[in-house]
C-alpha positions in Angstrom: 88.8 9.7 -43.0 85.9 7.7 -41.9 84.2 4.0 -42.9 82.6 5.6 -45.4 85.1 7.8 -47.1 87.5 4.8 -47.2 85.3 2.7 -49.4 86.0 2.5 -52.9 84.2 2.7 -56.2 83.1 -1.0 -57.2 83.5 -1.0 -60.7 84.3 -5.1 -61.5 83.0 -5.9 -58.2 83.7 -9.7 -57.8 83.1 -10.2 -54.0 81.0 -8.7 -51.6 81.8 -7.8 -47.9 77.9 -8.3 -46.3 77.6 -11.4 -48.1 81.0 -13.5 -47.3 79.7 -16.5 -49.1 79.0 -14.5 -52.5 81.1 -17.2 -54.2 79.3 -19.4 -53.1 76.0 -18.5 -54.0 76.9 -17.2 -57.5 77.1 -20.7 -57.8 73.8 -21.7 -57.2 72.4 -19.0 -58.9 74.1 -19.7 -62.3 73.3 -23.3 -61.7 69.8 -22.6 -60.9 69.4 -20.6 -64.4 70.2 -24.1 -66.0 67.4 -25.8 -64.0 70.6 -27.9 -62.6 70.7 -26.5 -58.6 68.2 -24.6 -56.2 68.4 -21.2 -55.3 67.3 -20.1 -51.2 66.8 -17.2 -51.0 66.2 -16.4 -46.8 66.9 -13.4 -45.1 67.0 -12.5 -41.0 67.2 -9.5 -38.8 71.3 -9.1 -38.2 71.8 -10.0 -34.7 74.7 -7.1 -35.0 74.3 -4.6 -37.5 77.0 -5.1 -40.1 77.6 -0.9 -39.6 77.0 1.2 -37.0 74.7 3.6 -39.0 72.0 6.2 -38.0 68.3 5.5 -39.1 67.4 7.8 -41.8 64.8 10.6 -41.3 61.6 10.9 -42.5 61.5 11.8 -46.3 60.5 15.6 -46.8 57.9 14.3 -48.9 57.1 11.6 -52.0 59.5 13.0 -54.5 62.5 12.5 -51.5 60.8 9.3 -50.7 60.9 7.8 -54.4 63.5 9.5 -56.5 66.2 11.3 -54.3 69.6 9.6 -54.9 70.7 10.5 -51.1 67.3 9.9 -49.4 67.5 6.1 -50.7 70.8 5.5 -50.4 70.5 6.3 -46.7 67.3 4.5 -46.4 69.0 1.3 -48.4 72.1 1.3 -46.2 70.6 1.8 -42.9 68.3 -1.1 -43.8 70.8 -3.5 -45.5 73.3 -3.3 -43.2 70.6 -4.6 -40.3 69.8 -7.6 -42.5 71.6 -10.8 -43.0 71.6 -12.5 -46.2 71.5 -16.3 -46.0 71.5 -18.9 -47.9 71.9 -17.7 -51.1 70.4 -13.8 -50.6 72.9 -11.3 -51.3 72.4 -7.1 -50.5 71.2 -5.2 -53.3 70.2 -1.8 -53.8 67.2 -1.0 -55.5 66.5 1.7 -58.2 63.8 1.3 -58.8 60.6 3.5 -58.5 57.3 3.0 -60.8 55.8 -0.4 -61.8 57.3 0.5 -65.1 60.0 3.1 -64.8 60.7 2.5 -69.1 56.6 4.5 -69.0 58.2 7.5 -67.3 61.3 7.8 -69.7 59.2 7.7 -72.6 56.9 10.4 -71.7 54.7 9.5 -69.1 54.3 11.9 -65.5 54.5 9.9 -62.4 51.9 9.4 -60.0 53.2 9.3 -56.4 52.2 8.0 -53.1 52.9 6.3 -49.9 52.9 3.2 -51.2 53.8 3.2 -55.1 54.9 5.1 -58.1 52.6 4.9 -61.3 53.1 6.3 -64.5 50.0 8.2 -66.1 48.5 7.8 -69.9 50.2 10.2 -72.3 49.3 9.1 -75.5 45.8 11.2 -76.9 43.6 10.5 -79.2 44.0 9.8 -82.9 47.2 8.0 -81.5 49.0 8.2 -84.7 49.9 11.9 -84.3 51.6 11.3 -81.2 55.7 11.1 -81.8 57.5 8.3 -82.0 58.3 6.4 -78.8 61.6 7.0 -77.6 64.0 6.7 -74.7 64.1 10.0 -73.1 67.7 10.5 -71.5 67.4 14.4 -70.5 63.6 13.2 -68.6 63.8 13.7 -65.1 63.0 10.4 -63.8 65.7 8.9 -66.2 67.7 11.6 -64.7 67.5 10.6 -61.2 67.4 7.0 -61.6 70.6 7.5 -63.1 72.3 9.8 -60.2 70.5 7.1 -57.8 72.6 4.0 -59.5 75.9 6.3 -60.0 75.8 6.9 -56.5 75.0 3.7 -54.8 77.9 1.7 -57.5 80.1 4.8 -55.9 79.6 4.6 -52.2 78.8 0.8 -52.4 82.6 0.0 -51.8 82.2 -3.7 -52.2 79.2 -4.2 -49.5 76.3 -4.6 -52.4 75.1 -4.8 -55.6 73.1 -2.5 -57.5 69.9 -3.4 -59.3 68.7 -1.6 -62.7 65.4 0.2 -62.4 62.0 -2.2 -63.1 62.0 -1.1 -66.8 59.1 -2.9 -67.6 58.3 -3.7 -71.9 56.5 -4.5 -74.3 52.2 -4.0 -74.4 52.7 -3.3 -70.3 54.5 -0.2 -71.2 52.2 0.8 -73.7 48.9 -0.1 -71.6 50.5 2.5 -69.2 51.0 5.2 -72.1 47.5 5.0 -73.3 45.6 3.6 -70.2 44.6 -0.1 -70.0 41.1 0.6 -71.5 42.0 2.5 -74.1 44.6 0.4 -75.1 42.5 -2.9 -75.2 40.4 -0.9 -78.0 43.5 -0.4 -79.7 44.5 -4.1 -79.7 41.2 -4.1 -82.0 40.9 -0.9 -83.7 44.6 -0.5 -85.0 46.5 -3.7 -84.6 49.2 -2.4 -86.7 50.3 0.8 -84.8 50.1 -1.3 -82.0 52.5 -3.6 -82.9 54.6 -1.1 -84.4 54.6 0.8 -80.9 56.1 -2.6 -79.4 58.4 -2.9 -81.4 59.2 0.9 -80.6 59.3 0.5 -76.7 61.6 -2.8 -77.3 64.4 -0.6 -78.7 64.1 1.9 -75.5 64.2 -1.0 -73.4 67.5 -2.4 -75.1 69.0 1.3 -75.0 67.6 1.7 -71.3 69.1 -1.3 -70.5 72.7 -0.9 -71.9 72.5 2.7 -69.6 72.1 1.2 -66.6 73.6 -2.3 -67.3 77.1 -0.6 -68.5 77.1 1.2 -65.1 76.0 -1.2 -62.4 77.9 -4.7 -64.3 79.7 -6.6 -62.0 83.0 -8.6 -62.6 81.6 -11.1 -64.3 79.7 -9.6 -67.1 76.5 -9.6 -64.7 73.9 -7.9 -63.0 71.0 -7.9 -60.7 67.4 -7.0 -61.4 64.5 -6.8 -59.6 62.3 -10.2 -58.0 66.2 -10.7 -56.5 67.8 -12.6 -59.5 71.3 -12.5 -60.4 73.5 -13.7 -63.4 76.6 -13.5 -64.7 75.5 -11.8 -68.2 72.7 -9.3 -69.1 69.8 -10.5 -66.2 66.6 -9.2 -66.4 62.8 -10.1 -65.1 60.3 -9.8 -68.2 56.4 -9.6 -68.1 53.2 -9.1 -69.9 50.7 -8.3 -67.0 48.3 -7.1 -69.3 47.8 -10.6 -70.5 45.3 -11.2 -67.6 43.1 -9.0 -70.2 43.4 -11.4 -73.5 44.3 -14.6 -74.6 46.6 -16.9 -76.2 45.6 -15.5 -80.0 46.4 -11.9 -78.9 49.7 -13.0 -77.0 50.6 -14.8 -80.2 50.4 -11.2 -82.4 51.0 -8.5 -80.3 53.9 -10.1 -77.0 55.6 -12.9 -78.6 57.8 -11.4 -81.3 59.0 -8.4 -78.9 59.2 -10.7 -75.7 60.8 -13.4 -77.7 63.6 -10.9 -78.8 63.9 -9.6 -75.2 64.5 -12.9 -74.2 67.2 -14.0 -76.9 68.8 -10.5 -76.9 69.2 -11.0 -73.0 71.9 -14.2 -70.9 69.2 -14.4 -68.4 65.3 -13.7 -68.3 62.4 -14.5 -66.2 58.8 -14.0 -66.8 57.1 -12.3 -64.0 53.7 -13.8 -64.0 51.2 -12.2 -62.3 48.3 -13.8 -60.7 45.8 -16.6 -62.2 43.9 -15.0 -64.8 47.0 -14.4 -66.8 48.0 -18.2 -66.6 45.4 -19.0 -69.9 48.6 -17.5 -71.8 51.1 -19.9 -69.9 51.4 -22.5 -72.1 53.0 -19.7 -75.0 55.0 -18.2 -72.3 56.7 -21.3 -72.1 57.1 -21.9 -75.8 59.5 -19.0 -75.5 62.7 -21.2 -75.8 65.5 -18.4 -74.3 63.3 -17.8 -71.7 65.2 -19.7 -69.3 62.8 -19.5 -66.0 58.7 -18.7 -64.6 58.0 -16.5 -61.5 54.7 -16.9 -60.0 52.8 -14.5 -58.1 49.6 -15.9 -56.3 46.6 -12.9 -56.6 46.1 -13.2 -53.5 49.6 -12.9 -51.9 49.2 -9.7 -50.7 46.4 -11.1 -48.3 47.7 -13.9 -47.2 48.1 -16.5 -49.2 51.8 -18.1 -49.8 54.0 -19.0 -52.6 54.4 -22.3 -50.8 51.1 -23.6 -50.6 50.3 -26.8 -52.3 47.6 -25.5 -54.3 50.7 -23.5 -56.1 52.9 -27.3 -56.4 51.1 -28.4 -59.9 51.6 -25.1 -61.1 55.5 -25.4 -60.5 55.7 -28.7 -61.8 54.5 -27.4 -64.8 56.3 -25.0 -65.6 59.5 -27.5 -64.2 58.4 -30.5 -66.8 59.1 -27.7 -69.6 62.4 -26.8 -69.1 62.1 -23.8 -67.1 63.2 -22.9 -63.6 60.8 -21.8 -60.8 60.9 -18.6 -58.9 59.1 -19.4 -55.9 57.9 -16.1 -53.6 56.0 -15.4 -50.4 57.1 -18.7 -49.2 56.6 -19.4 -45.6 59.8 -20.9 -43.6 57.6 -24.0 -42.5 56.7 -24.2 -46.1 59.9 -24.4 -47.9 60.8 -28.5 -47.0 57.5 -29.2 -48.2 57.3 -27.2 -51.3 61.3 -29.3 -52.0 60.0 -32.3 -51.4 57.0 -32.0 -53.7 59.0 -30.6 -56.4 62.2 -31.2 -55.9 65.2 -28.9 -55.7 66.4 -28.7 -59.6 65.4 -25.2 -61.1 63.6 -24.1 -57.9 64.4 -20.9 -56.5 62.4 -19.8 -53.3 62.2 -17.0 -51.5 61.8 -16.9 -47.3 62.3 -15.3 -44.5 63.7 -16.6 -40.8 63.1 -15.1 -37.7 66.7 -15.2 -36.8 70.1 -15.5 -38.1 70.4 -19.1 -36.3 67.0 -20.3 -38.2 68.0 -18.7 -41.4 71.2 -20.7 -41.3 69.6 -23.7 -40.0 67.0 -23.7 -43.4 70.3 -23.2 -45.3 71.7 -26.5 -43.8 68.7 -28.3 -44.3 67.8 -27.3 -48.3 71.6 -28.9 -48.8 70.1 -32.2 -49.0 68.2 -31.1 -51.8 71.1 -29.6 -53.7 72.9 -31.7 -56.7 
């Protein structure tokens, strides 16, 4: 019997064997949730693979790449056991495939390419003779994405955790079903069947979630999710990017109700907030009070510009002074003292990366003097 074969299931899974220091940083975590500790999140190349394991090859093509339970739990492994996880990173695997995946289980065909998955508008004119919106369990994404999380819990045996898919909710999923265009007429033309569609997509999402979240649960109740959070209860990232498209009047009517549920039906929720023209709707984000913590991603991070910059440090404090944690991402390792000692460490959580396993460990020792 090899490595592999000797591994067992981790239903209840409690500790992990690439992350030695899991109790550890469950700590921190759970504390950071309660804006009480700081969360680092810094990982490294492995100076020795954790496994010897062979590279995977090449995915046949985009449907392998995106949705084939073996392709990406070869890719996931391969890379995970090559990383090292400091501070308070842990290994997860990730299901997830669209920037929505909830879109695809209610209907929606998937786009693919090299770089993302997107789900297409299904929902034709006159609106209100297409079905009700429900959760699709016999769909094929749904399909996969489940055979993807059965089989990385299954051959995890205790080295990872395994994320639920980026369900996505609310108006994002229905921007997505009837195209972000068409769906900012409807938000005018037929306010009521819109908020009786988000009220429709929130029900998929809870029966989405309890799919997924009764299979991938940890010992303690918890879960990961994507943007790297953790908690010991039902953890989830939330978001309304089609906010950067209206204001606070319209995020009163047609997000709060259905986010506000989301947030008090789930232990743990952050917003995913996405770039500065959705920040005119910050101020009822945060008047959300079981949303427990703010991630903010800069418009521009995907050309060069870092979480840790000090044009970003109001914004934190802001979102700090009203009782929220901070996810902090994109930060650069020469940022991350600097972006602590302008905020503080209570209720920030930041996310790095170290050339090395020495300098990852050396960031870790240094953030302790930030620590409660």
């Amino acid at each position: 019997m090899n490595e592999r074969e000797s591994m067992m299931d981790t239903s209840g899974l409690t500790e992990l064997l690439w992350k030695d220091d899991w109790a550890l940083a469950r700590k921190h975590h759970t504390a950071w949730w309660r804006q009480e500790d700081l969360v680092l999140w810094v990982t490294a190349p492995r100076a020795v693979p954790a496994m010897k394991l062979d590279p995977p090859p090449p995915p046949r093509d985009l449907s392998e790449r995106w949705f084939s339970p073996t392709w990406r739990l070869r890719a996931q492994e391969y890379q995970m056991s090559r990383c090292y996880y400091g501070g308070d990173a842990f290994p997860v695997f990730s299901c997830l495939s669209a920037a929505g995946d909830l879109g695809a289980y209610m209907g929606c065909e998937v786009e693919l390419s090299d770089q993302t998955v997107w789900c297409e508008p299904c929902i034709a004119d006159p609106p209100e003779e297409h079905p009700p919106l429900r959760l699709d369990r016999s769909c094929w994404a749904f399909s996969q994405h489940l055979a993807m999380a059965e089989t990385a819990v299954r051959e995890s045996g205790g080295r990872w955790l395994v994320g639920l898919p980026d369900l996505v909710e609310n108006v994002d999923i229905l921007s997505a079903m009837r195209g972000p265009q068409t769906f900012l007429f409807d938000l005018m033309d037929r306010p009521e069947w819109v908020e009786k569609k988000v009220e429709e997509i929130n029900r998929a999402f809870f029966e989405a979630f309890d799919v997924f979240g009764d299979l991938v649960r940890d010992g303690f109740g918890g879960n990961s999710f994507c943007f790297n959070v953790w908690g010991p209860g039902r953890t989830a990232k939330v978001q309304c990017d089609a906010c950067a498209m209206f204001g606070p009047e319209m995020f009163r009517r047609f997000v709060s109700p259905a986010l506000t549920e989301q947030c008090e039906w789930l232990d743990f929720a952050l917003f995913h907030l996405d770039g500065e023209d959705c920040l005119v709707n910050l101020d009822e984000i945060l008047a959300i009070e079981a949303l427990q913590a703010v991630e903010w991603t800069p418009r521009r991070l995907s050309v060069g510009d870092t979480g840790g910059h000090p044009r970003h440090w109001d914004l934190y404090r802001r979102i700090l002074a009203a009782g929220k944690s901070v996810q902090a991402i994109g930060v650069r390792y020469d940022e991350v003292i600097p972006l602590l000692d302008a905020c503080g460490g209570k209720g920030m959580f930041i996310t790095t990366s170290a050339a090395s396993e020495g300098d990852a460990r050396a960031l870790a020792e240094r953030v302790t003097a930030y620590r409660t």
